[in-house]
ZAKE-194103 format. One record per residue (C-alpha): residue in one letter; x negated, y negated, z; residue number from 0. Coordinates in nm, 4 decimals. Example, Ala and Ser with C-alpha at 12.3 -4.5 7.8 and 13.67 -1.06 7.14 Angstrom:
# residues 2
+----+----------+----------+----------+-----+
: aa :       c1 :       c2 :       c3 :   i :
+----+----------+----------+----------+-----+
:  A :  -1.2300 :   0.4500 :   0.7800 :   0 :
:  S :  -1.3670 :   0.1060 :   0.7140 :   1 :
+----+----------+----------+----------+-----+
# end
This chain:
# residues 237
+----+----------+----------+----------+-----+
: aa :       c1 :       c2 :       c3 :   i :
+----+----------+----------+----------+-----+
:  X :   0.0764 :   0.8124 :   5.5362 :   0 :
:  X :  -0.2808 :   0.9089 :   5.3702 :   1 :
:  X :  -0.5383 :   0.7529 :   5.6238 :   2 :
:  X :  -0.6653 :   0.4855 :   5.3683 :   3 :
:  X :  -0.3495 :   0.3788 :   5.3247 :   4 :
:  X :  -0.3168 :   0.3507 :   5.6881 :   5 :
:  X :  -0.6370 :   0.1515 :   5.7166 :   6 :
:  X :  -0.5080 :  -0.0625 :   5.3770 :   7 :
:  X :  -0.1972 :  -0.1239 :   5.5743 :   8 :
:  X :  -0.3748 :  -0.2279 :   5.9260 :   9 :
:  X :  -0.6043 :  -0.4965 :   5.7419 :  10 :
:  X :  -0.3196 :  -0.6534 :   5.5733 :  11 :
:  X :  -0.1354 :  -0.6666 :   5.8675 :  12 :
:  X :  -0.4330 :  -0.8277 :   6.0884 :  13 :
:  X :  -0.4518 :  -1.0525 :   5.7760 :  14 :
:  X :  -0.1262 :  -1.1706 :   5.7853 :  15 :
:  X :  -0.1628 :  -1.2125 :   6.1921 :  16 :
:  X :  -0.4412 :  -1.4063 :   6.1224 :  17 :
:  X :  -0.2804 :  -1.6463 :   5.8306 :  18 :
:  X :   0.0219 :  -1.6842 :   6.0143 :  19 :
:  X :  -0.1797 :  -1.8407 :   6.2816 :  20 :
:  X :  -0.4252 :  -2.0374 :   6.1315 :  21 :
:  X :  -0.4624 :  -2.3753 :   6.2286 :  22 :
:  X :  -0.5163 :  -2.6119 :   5.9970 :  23 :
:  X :  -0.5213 :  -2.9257 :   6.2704 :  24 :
:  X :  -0.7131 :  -2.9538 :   6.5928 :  25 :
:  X :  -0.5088 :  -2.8168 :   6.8775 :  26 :
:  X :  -0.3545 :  -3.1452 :   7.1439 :  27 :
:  X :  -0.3032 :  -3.0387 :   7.4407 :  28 :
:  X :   0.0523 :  -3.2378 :   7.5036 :  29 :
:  X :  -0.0049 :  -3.4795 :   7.8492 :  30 :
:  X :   0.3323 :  -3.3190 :   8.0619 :  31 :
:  X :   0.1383 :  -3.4892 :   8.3869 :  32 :
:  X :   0.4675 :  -3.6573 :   8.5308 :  33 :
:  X :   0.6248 :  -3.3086 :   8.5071 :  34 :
:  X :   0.4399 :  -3.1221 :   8.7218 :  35 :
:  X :   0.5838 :  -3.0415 :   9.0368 :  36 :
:  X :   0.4336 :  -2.6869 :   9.1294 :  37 :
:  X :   0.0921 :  -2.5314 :   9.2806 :  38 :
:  X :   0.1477 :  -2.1631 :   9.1860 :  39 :
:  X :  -0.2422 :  -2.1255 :   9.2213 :  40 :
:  X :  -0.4625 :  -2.0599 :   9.5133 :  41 :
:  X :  -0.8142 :  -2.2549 :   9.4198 :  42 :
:  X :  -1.1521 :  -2.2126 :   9.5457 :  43 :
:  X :  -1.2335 :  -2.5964 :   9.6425 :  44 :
:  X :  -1.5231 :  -2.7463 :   9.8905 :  45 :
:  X :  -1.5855 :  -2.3339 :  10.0094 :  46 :
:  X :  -1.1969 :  -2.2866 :  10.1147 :  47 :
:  X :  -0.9258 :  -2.1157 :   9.9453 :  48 :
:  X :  -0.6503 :  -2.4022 :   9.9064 :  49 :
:  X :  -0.3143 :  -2.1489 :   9.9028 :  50 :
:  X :  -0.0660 :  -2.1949 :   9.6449 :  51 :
:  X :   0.2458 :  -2.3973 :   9.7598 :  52 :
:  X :   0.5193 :  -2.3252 :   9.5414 :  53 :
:  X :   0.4562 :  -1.9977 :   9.3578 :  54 :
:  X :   0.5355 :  -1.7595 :   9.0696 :  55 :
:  X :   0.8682 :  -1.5952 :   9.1752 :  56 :
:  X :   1.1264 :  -1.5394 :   9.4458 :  57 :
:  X :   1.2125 :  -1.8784 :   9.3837 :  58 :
:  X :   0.8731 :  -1.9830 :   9.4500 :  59 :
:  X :   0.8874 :  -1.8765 :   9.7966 :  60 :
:  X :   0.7073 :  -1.5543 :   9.6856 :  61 :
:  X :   0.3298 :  -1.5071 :   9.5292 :  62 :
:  X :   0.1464 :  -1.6874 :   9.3349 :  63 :
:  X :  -0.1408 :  -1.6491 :   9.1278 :  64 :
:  X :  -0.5883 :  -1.6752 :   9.1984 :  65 :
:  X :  -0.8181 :  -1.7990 :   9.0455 :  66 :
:  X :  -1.1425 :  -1.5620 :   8.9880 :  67 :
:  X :  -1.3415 :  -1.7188 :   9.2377 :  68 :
:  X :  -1.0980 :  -1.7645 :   9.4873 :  69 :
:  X :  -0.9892 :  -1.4055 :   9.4727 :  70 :
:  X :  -1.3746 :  -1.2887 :   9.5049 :  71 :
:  X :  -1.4176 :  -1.5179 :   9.7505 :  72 :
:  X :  -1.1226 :  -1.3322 :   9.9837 :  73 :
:  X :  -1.2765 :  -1.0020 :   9.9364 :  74 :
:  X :  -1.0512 :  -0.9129 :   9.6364 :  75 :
:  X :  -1.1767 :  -0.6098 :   9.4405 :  76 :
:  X :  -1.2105 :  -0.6128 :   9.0877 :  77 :
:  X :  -0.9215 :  -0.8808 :   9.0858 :  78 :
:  X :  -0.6735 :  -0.9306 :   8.7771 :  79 :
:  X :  -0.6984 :  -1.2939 :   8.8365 :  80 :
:  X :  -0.7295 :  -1.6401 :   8.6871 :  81 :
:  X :  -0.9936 :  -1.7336 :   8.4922 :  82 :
:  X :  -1.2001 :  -2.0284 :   8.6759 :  83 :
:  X :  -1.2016 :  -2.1892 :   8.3542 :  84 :
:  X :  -0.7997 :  -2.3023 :   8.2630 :  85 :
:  X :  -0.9349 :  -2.3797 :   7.9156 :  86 :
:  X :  -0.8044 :  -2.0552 :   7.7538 :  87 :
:  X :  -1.0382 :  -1.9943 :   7.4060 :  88 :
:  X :  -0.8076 :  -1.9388 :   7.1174 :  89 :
:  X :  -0.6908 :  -1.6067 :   6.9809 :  90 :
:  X :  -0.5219 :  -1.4886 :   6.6514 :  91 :
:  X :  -0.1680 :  -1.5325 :   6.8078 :  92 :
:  X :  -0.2143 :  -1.9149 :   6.9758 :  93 :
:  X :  -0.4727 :  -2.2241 :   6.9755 :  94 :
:  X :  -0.6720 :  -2.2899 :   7.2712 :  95 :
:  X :  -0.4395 :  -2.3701 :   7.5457 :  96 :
:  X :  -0.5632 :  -2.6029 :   7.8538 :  97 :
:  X :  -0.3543 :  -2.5039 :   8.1814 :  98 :
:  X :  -0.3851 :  -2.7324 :   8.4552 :  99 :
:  X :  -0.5376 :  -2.5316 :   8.7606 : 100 :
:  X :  -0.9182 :  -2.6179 :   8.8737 : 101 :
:  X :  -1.1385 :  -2.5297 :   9.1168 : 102 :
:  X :  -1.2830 :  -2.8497 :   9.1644 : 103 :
:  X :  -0.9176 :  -2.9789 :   9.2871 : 104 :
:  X :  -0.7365 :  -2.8728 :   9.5747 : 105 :
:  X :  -0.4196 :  -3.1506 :   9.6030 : 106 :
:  X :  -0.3032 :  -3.1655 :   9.2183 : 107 :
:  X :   0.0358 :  -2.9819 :   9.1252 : 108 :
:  X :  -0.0360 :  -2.7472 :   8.8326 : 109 :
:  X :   0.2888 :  -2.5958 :   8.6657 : 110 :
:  X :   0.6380 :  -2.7302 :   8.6717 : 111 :
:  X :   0.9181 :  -2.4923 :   8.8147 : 112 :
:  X :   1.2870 :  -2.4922 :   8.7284 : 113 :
:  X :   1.4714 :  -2.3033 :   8.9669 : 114 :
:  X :   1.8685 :  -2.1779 :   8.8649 : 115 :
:  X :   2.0185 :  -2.4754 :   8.5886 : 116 :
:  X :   1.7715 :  -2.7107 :   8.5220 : 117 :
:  X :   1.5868 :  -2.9259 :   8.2544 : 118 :
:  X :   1.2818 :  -3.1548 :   8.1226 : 119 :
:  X :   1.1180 :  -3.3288 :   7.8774 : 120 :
:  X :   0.8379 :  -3.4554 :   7.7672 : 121 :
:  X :   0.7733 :  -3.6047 :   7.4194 : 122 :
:  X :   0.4570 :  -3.5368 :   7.1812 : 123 :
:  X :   0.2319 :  -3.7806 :   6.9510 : 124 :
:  X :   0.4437 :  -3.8262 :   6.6677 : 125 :
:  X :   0.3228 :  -3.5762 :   6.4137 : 126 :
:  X :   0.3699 :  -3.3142 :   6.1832 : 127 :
:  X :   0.3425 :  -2.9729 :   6.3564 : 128 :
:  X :   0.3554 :  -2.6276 :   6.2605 : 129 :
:  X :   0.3245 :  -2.4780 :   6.5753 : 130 :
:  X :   0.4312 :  -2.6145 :   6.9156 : 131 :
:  X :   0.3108 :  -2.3452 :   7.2126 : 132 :
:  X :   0.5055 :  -2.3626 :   7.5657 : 133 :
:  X :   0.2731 :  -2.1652 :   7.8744 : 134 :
:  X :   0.5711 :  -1.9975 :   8.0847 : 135 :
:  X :   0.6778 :  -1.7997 :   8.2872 : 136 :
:  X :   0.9775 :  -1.6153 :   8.4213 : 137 :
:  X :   1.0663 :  -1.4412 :   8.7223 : 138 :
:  X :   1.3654 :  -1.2195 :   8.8824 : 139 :
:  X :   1.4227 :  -1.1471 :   8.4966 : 140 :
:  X :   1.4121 :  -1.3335 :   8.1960 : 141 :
:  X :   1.5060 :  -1.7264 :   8.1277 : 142 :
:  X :   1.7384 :  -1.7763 :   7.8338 : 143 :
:  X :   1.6046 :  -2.1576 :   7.6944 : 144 :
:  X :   1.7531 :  -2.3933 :   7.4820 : 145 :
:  X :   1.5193 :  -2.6185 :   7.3250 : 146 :
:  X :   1.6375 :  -2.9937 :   7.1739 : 147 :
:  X :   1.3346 :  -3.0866 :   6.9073 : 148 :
:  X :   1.4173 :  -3.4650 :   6.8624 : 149 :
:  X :   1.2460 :  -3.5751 :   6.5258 : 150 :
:  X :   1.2121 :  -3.9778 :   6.3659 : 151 :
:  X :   1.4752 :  -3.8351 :   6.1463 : 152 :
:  X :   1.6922 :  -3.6260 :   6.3349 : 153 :
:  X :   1.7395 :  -3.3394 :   6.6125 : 154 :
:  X :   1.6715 :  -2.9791 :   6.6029 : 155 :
:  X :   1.8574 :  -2.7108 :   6.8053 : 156 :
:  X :   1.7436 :  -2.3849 :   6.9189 : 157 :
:  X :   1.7670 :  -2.0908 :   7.2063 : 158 :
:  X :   1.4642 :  -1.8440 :   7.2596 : 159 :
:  X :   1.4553 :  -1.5855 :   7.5287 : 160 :
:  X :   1.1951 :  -1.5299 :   7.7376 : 161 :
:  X :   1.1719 :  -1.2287 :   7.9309 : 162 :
:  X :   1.0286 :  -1.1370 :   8.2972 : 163 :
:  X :   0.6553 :  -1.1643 :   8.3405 : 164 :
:  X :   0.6154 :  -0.8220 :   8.4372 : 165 :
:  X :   0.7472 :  -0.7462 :   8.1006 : 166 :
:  X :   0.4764 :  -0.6718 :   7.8024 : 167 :
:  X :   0.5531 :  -0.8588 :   7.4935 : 168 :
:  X :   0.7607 :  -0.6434 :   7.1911 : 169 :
:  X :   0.5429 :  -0.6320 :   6.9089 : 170 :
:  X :   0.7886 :  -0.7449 :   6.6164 : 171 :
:  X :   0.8305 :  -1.0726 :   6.8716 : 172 :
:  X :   0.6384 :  -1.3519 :   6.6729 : 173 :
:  X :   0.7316 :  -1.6298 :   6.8696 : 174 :
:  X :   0.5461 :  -1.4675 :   7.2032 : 175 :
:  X :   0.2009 :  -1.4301 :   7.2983 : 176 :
:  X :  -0.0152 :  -1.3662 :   7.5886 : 177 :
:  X :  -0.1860 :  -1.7121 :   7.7628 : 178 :
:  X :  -0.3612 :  -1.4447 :   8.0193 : 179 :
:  X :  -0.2537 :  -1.0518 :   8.0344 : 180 :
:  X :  -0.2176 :  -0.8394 :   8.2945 : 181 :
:  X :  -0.2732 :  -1.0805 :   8.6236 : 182 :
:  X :  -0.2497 :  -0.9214 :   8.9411 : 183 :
:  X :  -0.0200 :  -1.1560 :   9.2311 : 184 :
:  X :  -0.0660 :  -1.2634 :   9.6226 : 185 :
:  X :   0.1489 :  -1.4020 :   9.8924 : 186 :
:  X :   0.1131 :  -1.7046 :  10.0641 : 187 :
:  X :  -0.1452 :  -1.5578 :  10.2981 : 188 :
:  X :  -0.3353 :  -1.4465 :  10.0071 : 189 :
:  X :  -0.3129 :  -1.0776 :  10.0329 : 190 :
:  X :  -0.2812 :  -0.9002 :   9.7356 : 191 :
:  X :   0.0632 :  -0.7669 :   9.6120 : 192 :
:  X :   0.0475 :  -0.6240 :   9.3473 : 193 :
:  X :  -0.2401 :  -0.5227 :   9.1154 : 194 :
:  X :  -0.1678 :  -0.6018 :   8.7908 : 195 :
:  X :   0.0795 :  -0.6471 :   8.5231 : 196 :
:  X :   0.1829 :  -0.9761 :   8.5220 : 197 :
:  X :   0.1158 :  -1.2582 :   8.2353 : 198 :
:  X :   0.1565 :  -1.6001 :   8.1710 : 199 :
:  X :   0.3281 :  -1.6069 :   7.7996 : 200 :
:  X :   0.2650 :  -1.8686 :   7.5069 : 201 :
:  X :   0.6374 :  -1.9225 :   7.3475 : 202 :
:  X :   0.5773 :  -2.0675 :   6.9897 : 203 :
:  X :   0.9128 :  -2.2685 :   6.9508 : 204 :
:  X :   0.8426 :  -2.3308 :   6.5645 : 205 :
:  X :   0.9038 :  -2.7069 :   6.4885 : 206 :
:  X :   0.9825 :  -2.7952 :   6.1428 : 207 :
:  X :   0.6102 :  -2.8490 :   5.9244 : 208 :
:  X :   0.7625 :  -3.1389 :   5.7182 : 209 :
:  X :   0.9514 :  -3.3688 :   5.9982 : 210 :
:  X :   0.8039 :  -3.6111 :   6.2281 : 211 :
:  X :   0.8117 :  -3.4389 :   6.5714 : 212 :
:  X :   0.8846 :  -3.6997 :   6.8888 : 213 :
:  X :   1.0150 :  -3.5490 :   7.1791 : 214 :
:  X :   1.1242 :  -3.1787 :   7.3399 : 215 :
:  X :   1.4110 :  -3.1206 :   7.6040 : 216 :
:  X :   1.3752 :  -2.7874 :   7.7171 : 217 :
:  X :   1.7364 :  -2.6496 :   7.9324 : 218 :
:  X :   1.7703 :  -2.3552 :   8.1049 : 219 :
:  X :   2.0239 :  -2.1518 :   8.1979 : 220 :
:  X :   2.1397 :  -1.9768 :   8.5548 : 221 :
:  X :   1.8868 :  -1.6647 :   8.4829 : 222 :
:  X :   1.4988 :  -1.6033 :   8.5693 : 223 :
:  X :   1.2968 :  -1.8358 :   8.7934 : 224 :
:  X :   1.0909 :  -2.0644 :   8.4851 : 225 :
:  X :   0.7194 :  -2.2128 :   8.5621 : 226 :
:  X :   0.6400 :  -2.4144 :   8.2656 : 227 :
:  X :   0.2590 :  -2.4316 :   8.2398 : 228 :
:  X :   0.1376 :  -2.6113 :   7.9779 : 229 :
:  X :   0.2519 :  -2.7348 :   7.6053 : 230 :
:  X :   0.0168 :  -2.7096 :   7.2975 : 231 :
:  X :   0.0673 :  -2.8273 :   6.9756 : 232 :
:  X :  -0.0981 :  -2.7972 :   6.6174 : 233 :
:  X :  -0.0381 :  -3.0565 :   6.3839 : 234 :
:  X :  -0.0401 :  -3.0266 :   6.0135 : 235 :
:  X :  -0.3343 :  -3.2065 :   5.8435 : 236 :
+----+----------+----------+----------+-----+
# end
């Protein structure tokens, strides 16, 4: 390939990233309160690091994540950590995405786990969407999901896999993006485990543009510890 055909090719491709994830609504940031039942995320609040309580992996007995300050403030170097700010900006691949960690709060739960078979719910201001984002995570391998879209008129069915956190994302994989790349992990004495490498994943689950969306059952199978972070959606104008 002549190498302005290759630079042709790469703008039509960021282009088409680009249109593909346009958003022509303002991102909601989908209230899943009542769900949470997890604190993967060792905080910085009133000067003390407040430890995660149910983590990340090893069925949440095992690490959890920082947040930037919190890491700095236990002597971590150069941390892959949290940002203090859970409002993550927007990118190409996903809307701004509001997580539900904080400094400022050292009692909240922040994610919701589902350990082995399990399930939720939560249902969504009755719109048109064209993009619905799920925050997850899996650990001890990948989660296979089965999603039930409930609409005014109907029900939609459909599986996605998500695969281990450790695990970068496949480029051809248009459902997946990253929330935050490359996060390092620490037990529940807040030591450092590992580095780097692990992410927190956006999983677009595609609801249909021209039906009235209501409600989401997500179902999981025996596979993968799940931590469900946070659920985004973009409505069509």
């Amino acid at each position: 390939m002549k190498p302005k055909t290759i630079v042709l090719y790469a703008f039509s491709m960021l282009i088409t990233t680009l249109v593909h994830a346009q958003q022509p609504g303002r991102a909601i940031q989908i209230n899943i309160d009542t769900l949470l039942n997890a604190r993967p995320v060792t905080t910085l609040t009133g000067g003390k690091l407040v430890t995660w309580t149910k983590g990340i992996d090893g069925d949440g007995q095992g690490d959890g994540y920082l947040t930037m300050k919190a890491a700095l403030f236990n002597g971590d170097k150069d941390p892959h950590a949290l940002p203090n700010n859970s409002f993550i900006d927007a990118t190409p691949a996903h809307p701004a995405i509001k997580l539900h960690y904080s400094n400022s709060d050292g009692i909240k739960n922040q994610a919701r786990y589902v350990s082995g078979v399990g399930s939720f719910g939560f249902y969504v201001p009755p719109k048109r969407y064209m993009g619905m984002y799920l925050s997850l995570t899996s650990a001890e391998g990948g989660s296979q999901l089965h999603f039930e879209l409930t609409y005014k008129d109907g029900v939609e069915k459909k599986d996605f896999w998500l695969p281990d956190y450790y695990n970068d994302i496949v480029a051809k994989d248009s459902c997946l993006s990253y929330v935050v790349h490359d996060l390092g992990k620490w037990d529940n004495k807040n030591t450092m485990v590992e580095s780097n490498h692990h992410n927190i994943d956006a999983l677009n689950i595609y609801p249909d543009p021209k039906r009235i969306l209501l409600h989401i059952k997500v179902a999981k199978d025996t596979g993968g510890y799940l931590v469900f972070w946070a659920a985004t959606g973009v409505p069509v104008k």
